[in-house]
C-alpha positions as CSV (number, residue, x, y, z in Angstrom):
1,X,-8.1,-15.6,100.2
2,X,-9.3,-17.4,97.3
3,X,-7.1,-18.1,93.8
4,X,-8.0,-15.5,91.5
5,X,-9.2,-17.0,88.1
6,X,-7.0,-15.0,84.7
7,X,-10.0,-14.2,82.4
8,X,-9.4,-14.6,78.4
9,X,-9.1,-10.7,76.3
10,X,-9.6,-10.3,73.1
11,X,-7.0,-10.7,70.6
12,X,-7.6,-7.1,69.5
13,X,-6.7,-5.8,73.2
14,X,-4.1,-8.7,74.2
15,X,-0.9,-7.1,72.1
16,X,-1.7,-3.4,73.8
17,X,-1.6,-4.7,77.3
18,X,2.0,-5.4,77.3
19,X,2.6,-2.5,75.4
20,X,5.5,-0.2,76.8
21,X,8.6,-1.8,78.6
22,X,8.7,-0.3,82.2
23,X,10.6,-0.9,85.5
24,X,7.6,-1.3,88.4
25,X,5.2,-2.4,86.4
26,X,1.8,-4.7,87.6
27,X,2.3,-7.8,85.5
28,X,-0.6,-7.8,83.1
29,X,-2.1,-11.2,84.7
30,X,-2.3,-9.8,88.2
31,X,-4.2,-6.8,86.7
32,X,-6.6,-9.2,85.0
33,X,-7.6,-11.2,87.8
34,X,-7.9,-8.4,90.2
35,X,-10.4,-6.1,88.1
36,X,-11.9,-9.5,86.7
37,X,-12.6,-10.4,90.6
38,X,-13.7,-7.4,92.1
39,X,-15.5,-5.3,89.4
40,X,-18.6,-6.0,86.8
41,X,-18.5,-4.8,83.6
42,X,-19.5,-1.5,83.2
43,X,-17.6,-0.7,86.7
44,X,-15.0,2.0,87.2
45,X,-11.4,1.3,88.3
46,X,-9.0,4.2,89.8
47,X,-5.5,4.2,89.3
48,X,-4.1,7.2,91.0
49,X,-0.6,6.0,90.2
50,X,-1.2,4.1,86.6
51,X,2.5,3.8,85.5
52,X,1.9,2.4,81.6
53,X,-1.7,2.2,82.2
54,X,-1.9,-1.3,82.9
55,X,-4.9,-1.0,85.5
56,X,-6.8,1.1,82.9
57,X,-6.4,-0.8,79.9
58,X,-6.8,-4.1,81.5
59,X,-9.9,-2.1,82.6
60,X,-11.0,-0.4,79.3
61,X,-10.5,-4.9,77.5
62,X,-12.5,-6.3,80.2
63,X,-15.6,-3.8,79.5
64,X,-14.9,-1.3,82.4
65,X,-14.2,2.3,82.5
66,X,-11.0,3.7,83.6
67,X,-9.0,6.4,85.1
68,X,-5.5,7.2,85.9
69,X,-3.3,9.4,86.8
70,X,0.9,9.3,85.8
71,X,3.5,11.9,86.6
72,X,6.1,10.3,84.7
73,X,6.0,11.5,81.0
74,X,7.1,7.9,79.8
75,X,5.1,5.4,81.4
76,X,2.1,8.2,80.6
77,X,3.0,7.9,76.7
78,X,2.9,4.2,77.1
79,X,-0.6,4.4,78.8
80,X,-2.3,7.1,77.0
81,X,-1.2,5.1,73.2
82,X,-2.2,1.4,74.7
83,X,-6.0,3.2,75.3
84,X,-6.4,5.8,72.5
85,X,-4.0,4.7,69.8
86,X,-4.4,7.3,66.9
87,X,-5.3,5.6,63.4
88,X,-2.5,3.3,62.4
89,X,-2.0,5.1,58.7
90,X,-1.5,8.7,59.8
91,X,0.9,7.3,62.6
92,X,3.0,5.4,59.2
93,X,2.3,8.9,57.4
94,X,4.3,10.7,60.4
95,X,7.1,8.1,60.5
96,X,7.5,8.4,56.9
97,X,7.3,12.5,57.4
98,X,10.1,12.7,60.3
99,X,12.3,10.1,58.5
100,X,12.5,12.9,55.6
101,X,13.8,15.5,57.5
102,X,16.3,13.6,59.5
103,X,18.8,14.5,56.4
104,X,18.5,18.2,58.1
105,X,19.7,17.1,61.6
106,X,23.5,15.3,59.9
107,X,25.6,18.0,61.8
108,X,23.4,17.5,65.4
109,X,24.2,14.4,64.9
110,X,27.7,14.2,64.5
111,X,28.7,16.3,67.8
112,X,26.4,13.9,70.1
113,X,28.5,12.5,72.7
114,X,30.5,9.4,72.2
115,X,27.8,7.0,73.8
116,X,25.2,7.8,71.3
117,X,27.9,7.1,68.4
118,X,28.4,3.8,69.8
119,X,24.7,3.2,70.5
120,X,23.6,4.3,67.2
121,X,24.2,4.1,63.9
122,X,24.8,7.4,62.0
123,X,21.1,7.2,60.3
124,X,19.4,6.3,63.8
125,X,20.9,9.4,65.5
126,X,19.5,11.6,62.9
127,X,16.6,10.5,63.0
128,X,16.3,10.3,66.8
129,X,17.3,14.2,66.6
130,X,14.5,15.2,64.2
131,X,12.1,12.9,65.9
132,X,12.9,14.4,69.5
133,X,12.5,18.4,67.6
134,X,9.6,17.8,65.5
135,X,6.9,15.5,67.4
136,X,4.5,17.0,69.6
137,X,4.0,14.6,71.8
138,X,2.2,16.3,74.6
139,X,-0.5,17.6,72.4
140,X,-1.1,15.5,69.3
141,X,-2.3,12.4,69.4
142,X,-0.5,11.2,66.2
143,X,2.9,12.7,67.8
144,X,1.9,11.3,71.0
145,X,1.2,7.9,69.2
146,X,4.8,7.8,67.3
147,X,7.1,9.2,70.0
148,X,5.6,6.2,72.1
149,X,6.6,3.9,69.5
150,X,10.2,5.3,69.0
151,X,10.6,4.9,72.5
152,X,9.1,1.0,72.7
153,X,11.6,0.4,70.8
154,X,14.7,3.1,71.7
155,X,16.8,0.1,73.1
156,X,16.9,-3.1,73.7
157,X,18.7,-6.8,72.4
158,X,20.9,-5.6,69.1
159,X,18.7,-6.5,66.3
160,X,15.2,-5.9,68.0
161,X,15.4,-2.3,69.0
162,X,17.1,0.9,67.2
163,X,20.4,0.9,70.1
164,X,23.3,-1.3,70.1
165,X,23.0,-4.2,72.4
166,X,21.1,-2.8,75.6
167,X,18.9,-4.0,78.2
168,X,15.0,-3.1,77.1
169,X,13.4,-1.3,80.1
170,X,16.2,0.1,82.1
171,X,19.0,2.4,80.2
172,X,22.2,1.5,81.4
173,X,25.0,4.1,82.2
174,X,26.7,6.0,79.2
175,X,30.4,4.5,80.7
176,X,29.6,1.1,81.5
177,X,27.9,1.0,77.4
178,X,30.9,2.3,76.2
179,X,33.1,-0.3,77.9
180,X,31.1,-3.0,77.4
181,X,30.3,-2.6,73.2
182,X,34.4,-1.3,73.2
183,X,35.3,-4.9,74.5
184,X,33.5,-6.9,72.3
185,X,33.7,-5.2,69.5
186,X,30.3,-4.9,68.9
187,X,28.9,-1.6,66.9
188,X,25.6,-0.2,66.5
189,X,23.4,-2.3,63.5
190,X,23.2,-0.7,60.5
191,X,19.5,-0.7,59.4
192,X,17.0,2.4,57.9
193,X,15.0,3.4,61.1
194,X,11.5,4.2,59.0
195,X,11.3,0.8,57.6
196,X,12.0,-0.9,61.0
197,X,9.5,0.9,62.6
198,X,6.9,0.4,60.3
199,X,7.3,-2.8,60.3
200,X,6.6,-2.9,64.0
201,X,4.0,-0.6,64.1
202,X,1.8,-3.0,61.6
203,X,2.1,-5.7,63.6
204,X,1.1,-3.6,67.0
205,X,-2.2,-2.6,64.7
206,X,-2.7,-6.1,62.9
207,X,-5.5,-7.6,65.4
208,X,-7.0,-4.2,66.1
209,X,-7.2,-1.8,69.4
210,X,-9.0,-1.6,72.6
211,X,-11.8,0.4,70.5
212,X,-15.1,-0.7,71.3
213,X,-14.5,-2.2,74.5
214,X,-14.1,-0.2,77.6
215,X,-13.9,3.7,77.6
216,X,-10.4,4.9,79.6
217,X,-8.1,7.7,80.3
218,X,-5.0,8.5,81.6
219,X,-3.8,12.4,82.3
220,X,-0.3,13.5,82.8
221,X,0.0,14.9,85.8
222,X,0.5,15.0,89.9
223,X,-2.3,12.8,91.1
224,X,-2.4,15.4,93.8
225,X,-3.7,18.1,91.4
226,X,-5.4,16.0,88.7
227,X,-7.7,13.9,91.4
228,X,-9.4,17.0,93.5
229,X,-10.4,18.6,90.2
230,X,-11.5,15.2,88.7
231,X,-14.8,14.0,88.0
232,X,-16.4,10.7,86.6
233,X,-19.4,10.5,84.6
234,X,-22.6,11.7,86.1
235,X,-24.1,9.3,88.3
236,X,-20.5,7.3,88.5
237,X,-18.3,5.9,91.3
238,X,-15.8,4.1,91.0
239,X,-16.0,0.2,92.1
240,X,-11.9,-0.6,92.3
241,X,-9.2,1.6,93.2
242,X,-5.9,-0.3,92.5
243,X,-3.0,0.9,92.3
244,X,0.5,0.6,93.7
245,X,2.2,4.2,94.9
246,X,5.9,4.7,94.4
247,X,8.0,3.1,97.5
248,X,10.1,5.1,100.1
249,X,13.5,5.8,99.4
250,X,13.2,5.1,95.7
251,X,14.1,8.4,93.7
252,X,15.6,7.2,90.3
253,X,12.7,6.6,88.4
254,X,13.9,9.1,86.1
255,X,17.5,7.3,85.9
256,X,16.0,4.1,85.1
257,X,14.7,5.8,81.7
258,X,17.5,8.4,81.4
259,X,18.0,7.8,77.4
260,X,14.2,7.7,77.2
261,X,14.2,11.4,78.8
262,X,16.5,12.6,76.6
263,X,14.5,11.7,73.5
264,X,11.6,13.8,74.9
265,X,13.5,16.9,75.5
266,X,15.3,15.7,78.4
267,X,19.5,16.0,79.8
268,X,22.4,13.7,77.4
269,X,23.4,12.1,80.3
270,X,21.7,10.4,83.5
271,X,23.7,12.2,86.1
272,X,21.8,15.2,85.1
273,X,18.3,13.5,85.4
274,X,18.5,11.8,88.5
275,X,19.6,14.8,90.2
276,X,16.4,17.1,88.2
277,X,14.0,14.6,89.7
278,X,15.8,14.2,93.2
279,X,14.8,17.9,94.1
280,X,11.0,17.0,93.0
281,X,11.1,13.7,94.7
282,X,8.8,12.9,97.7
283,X,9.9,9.3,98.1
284,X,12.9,9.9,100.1
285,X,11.6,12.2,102.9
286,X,9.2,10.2,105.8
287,X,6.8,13.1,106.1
288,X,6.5,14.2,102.7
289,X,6.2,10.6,101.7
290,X,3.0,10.1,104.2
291,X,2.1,13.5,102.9
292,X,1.7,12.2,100.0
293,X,-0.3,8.4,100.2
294,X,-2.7,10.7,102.9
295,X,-3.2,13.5,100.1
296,X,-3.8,11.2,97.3
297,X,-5.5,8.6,99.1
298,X,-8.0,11.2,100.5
299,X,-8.5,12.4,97.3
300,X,-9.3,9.0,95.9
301,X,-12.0,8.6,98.6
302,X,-14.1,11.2,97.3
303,X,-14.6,9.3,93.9
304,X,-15.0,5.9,95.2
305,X,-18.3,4.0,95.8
306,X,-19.3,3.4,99.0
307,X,-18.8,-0.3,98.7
308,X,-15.4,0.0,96.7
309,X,-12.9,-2.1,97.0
310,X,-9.1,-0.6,97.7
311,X,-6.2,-3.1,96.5
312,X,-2.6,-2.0,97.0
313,X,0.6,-3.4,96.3
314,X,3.0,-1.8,98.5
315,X,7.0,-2.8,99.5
316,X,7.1,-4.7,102.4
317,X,9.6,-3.3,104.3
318,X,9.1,-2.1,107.2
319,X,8.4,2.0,107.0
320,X,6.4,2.2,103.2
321,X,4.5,-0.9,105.0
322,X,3.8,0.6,108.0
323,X,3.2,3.7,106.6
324,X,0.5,2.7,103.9
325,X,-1.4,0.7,105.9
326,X,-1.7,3.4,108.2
327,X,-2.6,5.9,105.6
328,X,-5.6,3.2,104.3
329,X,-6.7,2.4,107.8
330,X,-7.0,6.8,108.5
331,X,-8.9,7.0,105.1
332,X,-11.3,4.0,105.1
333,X,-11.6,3.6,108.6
334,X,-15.5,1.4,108.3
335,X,-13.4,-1.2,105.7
336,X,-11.3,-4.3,106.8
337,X,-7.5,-4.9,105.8
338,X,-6.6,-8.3,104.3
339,X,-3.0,-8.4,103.9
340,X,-1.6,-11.0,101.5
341,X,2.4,-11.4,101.2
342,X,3.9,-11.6,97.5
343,X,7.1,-13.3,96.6
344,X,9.1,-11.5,94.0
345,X,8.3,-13.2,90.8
346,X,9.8,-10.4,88.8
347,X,12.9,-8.2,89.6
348,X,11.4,-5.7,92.2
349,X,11.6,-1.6,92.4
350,X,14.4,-1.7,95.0
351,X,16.9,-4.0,93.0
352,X,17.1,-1.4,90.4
353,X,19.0,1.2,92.4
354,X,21.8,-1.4,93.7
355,X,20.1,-2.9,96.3
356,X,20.5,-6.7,95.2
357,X,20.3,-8.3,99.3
358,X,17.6,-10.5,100.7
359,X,13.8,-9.2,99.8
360,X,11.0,-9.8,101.9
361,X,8.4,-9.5,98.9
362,X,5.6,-7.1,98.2
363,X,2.3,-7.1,99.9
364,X,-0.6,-6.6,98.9
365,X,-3.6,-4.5,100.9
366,X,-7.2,-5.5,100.4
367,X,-9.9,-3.2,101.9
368,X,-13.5,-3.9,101.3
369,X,-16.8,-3.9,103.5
């Protein structure tokens, strides 16, 4: 197939795209070409697996209208503030509001576990407490707005993020932290979280939003439930579904954010998460897994155009392959499959869990007419 061209945003949209650090994302380019190649402005794209939204928002900057769907409460946060954030002064109001009752939460914050001592200061952790009791973060946009901030910037390189040093979009194991700072020494930064964070938040805000582009929306939710009952504007169909479903055998995306989790209610320790979302999982069981790409697939089919196109990136391993391109070819059985073969130009979904031996890529699936 042809080279994509990368089409210009506006500097308003261009510092929300990237917004929200997250394992298994689409890197914003990709998104860009693909929705600027296949779709017109004033199309609709689908994402029934939208991660942090990227699909949409690259959607909503481009003039398009957009829809996904996330089941994982972080990379929905990050989504549903890159599209809607609320208005930038009562999001500063909030901060300011939470950092005065942090005071309350000295005693919470004193019995946290060792790793939290060592990955933040004494002023961070109280603050983190009052933050993770008071925001409503499900329900009010302003909440929803801050909490997505606070956990932008939860951890990350010492100096640049509220932890000790830390690696941005994966939180590492309570242990290995704890030997690591031990052996060099290194304690959390000192620093007053309000002011660092507002700091930030201004210069998110600075060259505007996504307002006035593109209209979007992202729900939290099973895309098995939330598609069936959905329905785009009268009139509508959707011109692009792309999206790229989780692959088989992968079960720790709720490790991979573990300290995230906690922060919204969530287990102190990792152990604890992983093993909450193992019993959900349906991405390490061969049927359920098909079960799954055929249920949500199917349900994607019914809000598509007739002339839509479908682009997946999907593993290239053998069985999610296999599997996914069978689903597509059962679902949209008139369209033809291009395949195109991606080499890892960022540090893939499997390598996360351990698994650091020779990749054979992604690949993408192209269906159109």
């Amino acid at each position: 197939m042809t080279r994509l061209e990368t089409p210009t945003v506006p500097r308003s949209a261009a510092r929300w795209l990237s917004f929200g650090p997250y394992y298994a994302m689409f890197p914003v380019d990709f998104v860009l070409r693909i929705v600027h190649s296949y779709t017109a402005p004033g199309d609709g794209v689908l994402d029934p697996f939208a991660g942090r939204g990227t699909s949409v928002s690259v959607a909503m900057a481009l003039g398009r209208w957009g829809f996904g769907v996330e089941i994982n409460p972080v990379g929905w946060l990050y989504g549903r503030v890159k599209i809607a954030p609320a208005d930038v002064e009562a999001v500063i109001r909030r901060l300011e509001e939470v950092g005065m009752k942090a005071g309350e939460y000295e005693e919470q914050a004193e019995a946290l576990p060792e790793f939290y001592h060592w990955c933040f200061s004494a002023p961070v952790r109280r603050f983190l407490l009052a933050a993770r009791d008071l925001l409503i973060w499900r329900e009010d946009p302003v909440d929803c707005t801050l909490m997505a901030f606070i956990l932008l910037y939860l951890h990350g390189k010492r100096g640049q993020a509220l932890s000790n040093q830390m690696r941005q979009q994966k939180s590492m194991a309570p242990d290995y932290s704890i030997r690591w700072w031990k052996e060099r020494g290194m304690q959390p930064p000192q620093f007053e979280p309000v002011e660092f964070l507002a700091k930030r938040i201004r210069w998110r805000y600075a060259w505007g939003t996504l307002k006035g582009y593109g209209t979007g929306e992202i729900q939290l939710g099973d895309a098995r439930d939330v598609l069936p009952a959905h329905t785009p504007p009268p009139g509508r169909r959707y011109r692009l579904l792309l999206t790229s479903p989780p692959y088989y055998g992968l079960t720790c995306y709720y490790y991979d954010h573990w300290l995230r989790y906690w922060l919204l209610g969530g287990p102190q320790f990792p152990r604890e998460v992983s093993e909450q979302w193992a019993k959900e999982s349906r991405y390490n069981n061969q049927k359920k897994y098909r079960e799954l790409l055929q249920t949500v697939f199917a349900a994607a089919a019914e809000l598509l155009a007739p002339d839509a196109v479908i682009y997946v990136r999907t593993d290239a391993r053998e069985f999610t392959l296999q599997v996914t391109e069978e689903v597509l070819r059962e679902i949209f059985s008139r369209k033809r499959i291009h395949r195109m073969h991606e080499p890892f130009m960022r540090q893939p979904q499997t390598a996360l869990f351990g698994d650091h031996g020779p990749k054979p890529g992604e690949v993408d699936l192209i269906l159109t007419d």
